[in-house]
Each structure stands twice: as structure tokens, then as C-alpha cells.
C-alpha positions as MATLAB code, in Angstrom:
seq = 'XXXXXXXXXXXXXXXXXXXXXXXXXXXXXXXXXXXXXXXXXXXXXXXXXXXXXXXXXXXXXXXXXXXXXXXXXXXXXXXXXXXXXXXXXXXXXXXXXXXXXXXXXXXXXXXXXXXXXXXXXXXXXXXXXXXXXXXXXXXXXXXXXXXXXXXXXXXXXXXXXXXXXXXXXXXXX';
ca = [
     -30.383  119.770   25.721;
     -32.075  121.022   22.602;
     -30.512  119.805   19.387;
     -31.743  122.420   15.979;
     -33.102  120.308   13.012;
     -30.276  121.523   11.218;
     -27.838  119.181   12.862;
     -30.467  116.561   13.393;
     -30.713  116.694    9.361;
     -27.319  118.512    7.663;
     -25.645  117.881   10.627;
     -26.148  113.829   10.238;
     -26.421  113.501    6.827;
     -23.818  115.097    5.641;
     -20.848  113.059    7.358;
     -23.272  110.294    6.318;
     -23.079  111.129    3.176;
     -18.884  111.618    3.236;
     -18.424  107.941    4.799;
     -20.930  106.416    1.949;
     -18.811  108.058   -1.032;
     -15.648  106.495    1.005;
     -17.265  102.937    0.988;
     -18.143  103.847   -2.296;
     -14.140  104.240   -3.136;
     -12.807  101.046   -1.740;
     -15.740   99.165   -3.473;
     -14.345  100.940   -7.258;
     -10.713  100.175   -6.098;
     -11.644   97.093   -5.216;
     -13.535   96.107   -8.328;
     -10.756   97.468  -10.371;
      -8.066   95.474   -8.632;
     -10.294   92.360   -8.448;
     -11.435   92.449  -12.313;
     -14.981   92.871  -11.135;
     -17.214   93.372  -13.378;
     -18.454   97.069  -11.918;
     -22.090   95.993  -12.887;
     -22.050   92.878  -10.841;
     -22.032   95.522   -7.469;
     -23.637   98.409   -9.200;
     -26.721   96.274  -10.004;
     -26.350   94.318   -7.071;
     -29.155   93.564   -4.415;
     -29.389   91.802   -1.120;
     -33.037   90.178   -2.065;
     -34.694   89.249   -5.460;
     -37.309   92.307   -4.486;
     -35.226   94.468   -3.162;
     -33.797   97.354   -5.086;
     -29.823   97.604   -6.084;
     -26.762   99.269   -5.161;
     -27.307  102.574   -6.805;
     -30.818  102.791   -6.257;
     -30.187  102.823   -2.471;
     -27.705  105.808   -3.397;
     -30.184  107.326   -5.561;
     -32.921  106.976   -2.509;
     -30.508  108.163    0.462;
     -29.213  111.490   -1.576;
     -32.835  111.872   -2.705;
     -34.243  111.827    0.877;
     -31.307  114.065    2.303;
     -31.934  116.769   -0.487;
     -35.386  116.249    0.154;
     -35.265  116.977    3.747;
     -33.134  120.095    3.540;
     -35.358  121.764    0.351;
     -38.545  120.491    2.549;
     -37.856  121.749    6.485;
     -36.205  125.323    5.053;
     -38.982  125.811    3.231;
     -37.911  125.174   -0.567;
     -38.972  122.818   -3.584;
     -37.094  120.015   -3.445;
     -34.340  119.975   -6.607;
     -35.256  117.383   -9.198;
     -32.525  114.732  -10.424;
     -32.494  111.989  -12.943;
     -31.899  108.738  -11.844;
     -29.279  107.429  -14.476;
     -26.838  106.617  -12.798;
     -24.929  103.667  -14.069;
     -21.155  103.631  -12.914;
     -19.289  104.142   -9.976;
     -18.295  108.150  -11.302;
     -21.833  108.937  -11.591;
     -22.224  107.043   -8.295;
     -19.497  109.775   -6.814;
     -20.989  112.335   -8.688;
     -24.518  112.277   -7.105;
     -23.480  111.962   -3.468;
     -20.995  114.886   -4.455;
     -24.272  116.963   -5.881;
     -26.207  116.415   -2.556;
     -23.175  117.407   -0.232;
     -22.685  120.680   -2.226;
     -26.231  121.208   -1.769;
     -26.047  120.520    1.821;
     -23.543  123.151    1.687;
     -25.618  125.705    0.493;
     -27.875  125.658    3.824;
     -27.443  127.864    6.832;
     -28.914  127.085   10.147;
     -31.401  129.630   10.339;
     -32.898  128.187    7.654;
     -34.094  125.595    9.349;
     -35.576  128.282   12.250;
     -38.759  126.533   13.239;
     -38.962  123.603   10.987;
     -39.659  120.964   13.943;
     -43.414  122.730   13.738;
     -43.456  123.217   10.135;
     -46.512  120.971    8.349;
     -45.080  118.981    5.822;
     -47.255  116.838    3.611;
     -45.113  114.306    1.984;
     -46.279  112.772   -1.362;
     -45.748  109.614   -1.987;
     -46.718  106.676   -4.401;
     -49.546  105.397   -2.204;
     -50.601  108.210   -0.589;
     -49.820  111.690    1.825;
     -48.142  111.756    5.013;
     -48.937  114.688    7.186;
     -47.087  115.120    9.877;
     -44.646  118.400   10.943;
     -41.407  118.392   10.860;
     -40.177  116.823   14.026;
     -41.998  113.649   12.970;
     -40.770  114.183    9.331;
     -37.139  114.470   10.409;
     -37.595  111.582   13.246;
     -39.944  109.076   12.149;
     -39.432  109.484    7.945;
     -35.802  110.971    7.295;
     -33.510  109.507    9.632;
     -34.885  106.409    9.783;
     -35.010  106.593    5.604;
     -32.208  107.593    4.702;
     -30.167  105.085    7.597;
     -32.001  102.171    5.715;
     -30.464  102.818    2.450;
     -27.182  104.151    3.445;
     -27.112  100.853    5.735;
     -28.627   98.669    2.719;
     -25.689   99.902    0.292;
     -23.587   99.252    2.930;
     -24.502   95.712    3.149;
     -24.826   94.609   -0.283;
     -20.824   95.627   -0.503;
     -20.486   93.236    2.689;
     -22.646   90.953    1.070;
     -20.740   90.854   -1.784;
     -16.847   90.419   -0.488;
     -15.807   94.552    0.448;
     -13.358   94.143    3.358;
     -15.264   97.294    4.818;
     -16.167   97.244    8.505;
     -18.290   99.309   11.358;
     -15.725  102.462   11.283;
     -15.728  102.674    7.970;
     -19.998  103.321    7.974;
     -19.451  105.455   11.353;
     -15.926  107.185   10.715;
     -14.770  107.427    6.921;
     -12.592  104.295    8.032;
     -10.970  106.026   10.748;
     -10.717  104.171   14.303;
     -10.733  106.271   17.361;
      -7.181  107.987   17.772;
      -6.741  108.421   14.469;
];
């Protein structure tokens, strides 16, 4: 069974994405209901040197945008990081689904052997983009959604496994 990069990218991301800005409701309900400070999660961090709550947003929508612009062969969009409260929080996982939504599958038409040379702070990584999407995307953009995830654990959300897998649905819903 072949699987396109389109659905090992879009096709992941994207209902990613969707469960993330769920989580991302019950943790503003919850703050609201609880009198929580919003900064005390927003700013939150699971480590003294790790980075917070919305920068592992900022990161995961960053890497998923990155990924689509990158394997169909377009400039990645550039967008400020100033994010500060649970709307703007919405609002940037909202921008990177309706640019998800802008992609067509044959787009991403021979992208596992496209070269990509990704730029980063200490350096280039060459690879193409099988071992872009496989050994820099997914695993990227899992560790953040998964870090946000568990500083809203950390911190008292009642959220569980379904509600990072399924939106909060349990099978037979």
C-alpha cells in the first residue's frame, strides 16, 4: 500500500490540528469557569527550559504550514508570533487549517523525491522529502502538539487520550 505525502502531511495534520483547537476550547472554558488566570496556561511550560503553551502552538502550525508551502513547491507564508490569548491561540490554528485547505493533492505529485534544504538556526538539513515528511515533520509537529497537550494535563485539564486522537469523541460516537 502506497500512502501520497498529501495524506501523510494534510491528511495528518489537519485533524491534528482540529483536535488541538478542541483541547484548546476546554482549556479557555475551563480557565473561565475556574477564574484562571489565562496567562498562568498560556505562559505555561512543563520544564524551566522548555518553551510555553503557545509557543508549542506557534511551532506545530508553523511546521504544518511549513510542510505544505515546502513539499508543493511554495515559499512558506510568514506569521508573527504574538500571540498572547486564547482567541489569538484559535485564531492561528484556524489560519493554518484554512491554509491546509487551499492544497490539492496533486500538489504534492512527487514531493517524497523533492530536495528540500531546511534552514535552521544551527545549520541546513538536506534531505528529500520522504525524510523531510518522516524523520522532521511528523515527528515535529507530534512533539509540540503532544507538549501542549501535556502542559494542559500538567496543569489540571480533565482532557484525556480521545480527546488528542478524536476531538473528544470515543469510538461509537
Amino acid at each position: 500500500m502506497s500512502i501520497s505525502v498529501y495524506d501523510q502531511t494534510i491528511g495528518t495534520m489537519g485533524p491534528m490540528l482540529k483536535n488541538l483547537d478542541l483541547i484548546v476550547s476546554k482549556a479557555e472554558s475551563w480557565v473561565n469557569t475556574n477564574e484562571i488566570d489565562p496567562d498562568a496556561i498560556l505562559k505555561a511550560r512543563l520544564a524551566p527550559d522548555m518553551l510555553t503553551f503557545i509557543h508549542q502552538i506557534r511551532i506545530a502550525t508553523d511546521v504544518a504550514k511549513g510542510a505544505a508551502a515546502r513539499l508543493s513547491g511554495l515559499e512558506p507564508p510568514v506569521w508573527e508570533d504574538n500571540e498572547s490569548t486564547f482567541v489569538d491561540v484559535h485564531t492561528r490554528i484556524g489560519k493554518a487549517l484554512e491554509y491546509f485547505a487551499k492544497f490539492e493533492p496533486s500538489q504534492f505529485d512527487g514531493a517524497e523525491k523533492k530536495a528540500i534544504a531546511l534552514k535552521l538556526p544551527f545549520g541546513t538539513l538536506d534531505m528529500s522529502g520522504q525524510q523531510y515528511v518522516l524523520q522532521f515533520v511528523l515527528p515535529n509537529f507530534y512533539f509540540h502538539v503532544t507538549t501542549a497537550y501535556n502542559i494542559l494535563r500538567h496543569n489540571g485539564l480533565a482532557i484525556g487520550k480521545f480527546d488528542f486522537l478524536n476531538g473528544g469523541k470515543r469510538p461509537g460516537e
